[in-house]
C-alpha angles and dihedrals in degrees: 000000000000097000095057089043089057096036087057087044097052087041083048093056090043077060103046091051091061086052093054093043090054094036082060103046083046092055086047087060093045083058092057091044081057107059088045086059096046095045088058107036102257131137137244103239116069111177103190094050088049089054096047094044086046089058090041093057093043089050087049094044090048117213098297098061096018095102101037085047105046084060096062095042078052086058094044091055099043089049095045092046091053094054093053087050092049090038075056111039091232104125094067137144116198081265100072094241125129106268100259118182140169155123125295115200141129106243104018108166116160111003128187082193082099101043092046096044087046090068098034112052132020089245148119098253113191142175119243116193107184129172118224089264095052100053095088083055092057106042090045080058109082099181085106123077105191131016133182110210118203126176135016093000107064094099096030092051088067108078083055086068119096085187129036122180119234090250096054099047088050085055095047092239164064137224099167126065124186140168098219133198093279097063097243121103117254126200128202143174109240091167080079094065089041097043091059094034082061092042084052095048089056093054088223122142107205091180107132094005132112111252124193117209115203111216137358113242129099100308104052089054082063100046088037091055084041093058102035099056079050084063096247120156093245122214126182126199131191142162097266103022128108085256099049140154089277095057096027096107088054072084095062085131092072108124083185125049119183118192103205102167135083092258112126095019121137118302095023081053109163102034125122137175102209115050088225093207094071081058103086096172099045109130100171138010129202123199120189094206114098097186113092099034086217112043111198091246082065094049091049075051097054095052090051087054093240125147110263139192142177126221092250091098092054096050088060100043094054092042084053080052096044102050091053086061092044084046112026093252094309098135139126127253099238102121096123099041085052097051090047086049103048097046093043083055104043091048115094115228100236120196120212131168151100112333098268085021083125098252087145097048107052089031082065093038091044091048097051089048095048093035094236139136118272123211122175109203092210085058102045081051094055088049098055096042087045084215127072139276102261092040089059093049076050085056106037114002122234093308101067086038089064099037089062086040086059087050094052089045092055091047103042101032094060079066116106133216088016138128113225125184110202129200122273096251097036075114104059091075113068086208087069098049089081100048085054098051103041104086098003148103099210117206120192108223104210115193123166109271094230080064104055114100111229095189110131102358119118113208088044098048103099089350125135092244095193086053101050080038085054094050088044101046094082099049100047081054091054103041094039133085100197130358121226123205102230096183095108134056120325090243087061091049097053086044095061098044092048090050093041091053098037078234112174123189110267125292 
């Protein structure tokens, strides 16, 4: 055994030593693209060649090896952006030292801070994840030009500031960190920017009206110093203050509410602390969290019929802050295409439709051509029972099969970018309508009834299929955001659904 073990080792460096011989020479050729963009003015960073070579390399890699291999082509370009900077002498402080920014936080885990800065500003942009004990270190090491901090270290990350702008200091905190030309380190509140870029989205004018801010951390300084200067009646309310989660609803009379804590984030998604229907007067709600893309405090909104909104467009706004400070202004105007980008990539496609209706079919057809991630929700079933479909309606009939569908639903559709393809009766239960919707963009599949199998599927077989079609009509409508004929061949169909999302293939 240890022969062969050394013999495919030994084969395995002879391969890593081409790697790093064409790695070279493509780094060589980097380093003439270089010069040609300098030459003519333009810059390093071209998003749209970056998003065509990453498809390329998912298409080539096939779907075994696309999303392994789509990290380490991440790696090659960053790399390779950062030595034409530096060939240029473009990536520079004041200091002379290579731009280095980031995010500073404790627990970090997947982060969209890279993928917005890297359309928005000509930098290095990192992830620092620092425990408590290691934040003297890095701030004592002055080789970064520019950080974000996110939690817990937004107020900590303040007596580390030589500088702090006026703004910043009346919050309480900071979220954006630079070395600036001075020498000394500035810190600033760019959640400010983002917090009233988010009020304005929503079209709302809080002036004269009682707003209730969920939560006291961080986020709700900046919402509270946002509010305030609009001229809102602000309220806070937090789990030991004198306004807290057992009066709240003594404010029943809040035409704002503001969640400004972690609650219903991904993975605690569905989780809410105000129950919206005991707020007659509520007009808009704003909700921090941006995954899911629907909290269930928006959802709750969306049946009331209030104006909602989630915190992505806050997370871009304040990273388009936060790069003109990193950069002295020297940023590109892509707010909105970020934002577009960003949410089209984080929603899930879900299927929904008739049983046979080709859910599976298109959702793995769907997935290969976008590069995501497939789950059928028929076959994660069968996984978890260990036993099939039909055999489980034998055991338990069609209520325990929809309990553990529910299950699956909680579990799968918390996921993001990916393409799910639901049971044909997922929609027959209300309790599901919201796990479909909450980080999804849901596409009926319609398919002529005389052409849907019924083989091996328990509820079809023998069934009137224009009735069940009848009672289900009306629920694939509610639950859906845009219906695709699938009556033709799989490509149109793909087609459609791609066209009618906006979907793109994974960046």
């Amino acid at each position: 055994m240890n022969d062969e073990l050394n013999a495919l080792r030994r084969e395995i460096d002879g391969i890593d030593a081409e790697l790093v011989a064409l790695l070279k020479r493509r780094m060589a050729t980097a380093a003439e693209i270089a010069a040609l963009k300098g030459a003519n003015g333009l810059t390093v960073l071209d998003s749209e060649r970056e998003r065509a070579l990453l498809a390329r390399i998912r298409e080539l890699a096939g779907a075994e090896f696309s999303g392994g291999f789509e990290s380490i082509y991440r790696a090659i370009l960053a790399a390779s952006r950062a030595y034409q900077n530096t060939l240029l002498g473009r990536e520079y402080d004041r200091g002379g030292k290579t731009m280095i920014c980031g995010l500073l936080g404790e627990k970090l885990g997947h982060s969209y801070s890279p993928q917005i800065h890297a359309e928005l500003g000509d930098y290095e942009y990192r992830l620092f994840e620092r425990a408590p004990d290691e934040l003297d270190a890095f701030f004592a090491d002055k080789s970064w030009t520019g950080v974000n901090v996110t939690i817990p270290y937004k107020r900590a990350a303040m007596k580390y500031c030589d500088v702090i702008s006026e703004r910043a200091m009346r919050i309480g905190c900071v979220n954006t960190v630079v070395r600036e030309a001075d020498g000394l380190v500035h810190g600033y509140n760019t959640d400010y920017d983002g917090f009233l870029g988010l009020v304005n989205r929503a079209g709302y004018v809080p002036g004269g009206k009682k707003a209730l801010i969920l939560g006291s951390g961080g986020a709700s300084l900046t919402a509270q110093c946002v509010l305030s200067e609009l001229g809102a009646d602000v309220i806070v309310v937090s789990r030991s203050g004198a306004n807290n989660y057992e009066n709240v609803y003594s404010h029943e009379d809040a035409a704002l509410i503001v969640n400004a804590t972690p609650v219903g984030m991904y993975p605690r998604n569905g989780e809410r602390l105000v129950d919206l229907s005991r707020f007659p007067k509520l007009e808009c709600v704003l909700d921090v969290v941006y995954n899911p893309a629907r909290t269930q405090l928006l959802l709750d909104a969306e049946k009331l019929g209030v104006t909602a909104m989630s915190g992505l467009a806050m997370l871009v706004i304040q990273a388009a802050a936060a790069a003109e400070r990193f950069t002295g202004g020297k940023t590109k105007n892509r707010v909105e295409a970020v934002l577009a980008d960003i949410g089209r990539g984080m929603q899930n496609i879900l299927l929904v439709g008739m049983p046979g209706s080709g859910k599976t079919t298109i959702g793995t057809a769907l997935a290969a051509r976008l590069g995501r991630r497939f789950f059928d929700m028929d076959d994660e079933l069968v996984k978890a029972e260990g036993i099939s479909i039909p055999k489980i309606f034998k055991r338990g009939g069609e209520e325990e099969f929809r309990a553990i569908e529910h299950r699956l639903l909680e579990r799968f559709t918390k996921e993001s970018g990916a393409v799910i393809a639901s049971g044909g009766g997922a929609v027959t239960r209300k309790e599901n309508y919201d796990l479909l919707r909450q980080n999804s963009c849901v596409i009926w599949l319609q398919r002529d009834i005389a052409k849907l199998p019924t083989r091996g599927r328990p509820l079809s077989a023998g069934a009137d299929l224009n009735e069940m079609y009848r009672m289900r009509r009306p629920m694939y409508q509610a639950v859906s955001d845009y219906a695709a004929d699938n009556n033709g061949t799989i490509e149109e169909t793909v087609e459609s659904v791609i066209k009618a999302t906006g979907a793109r293939a994974n960046q």
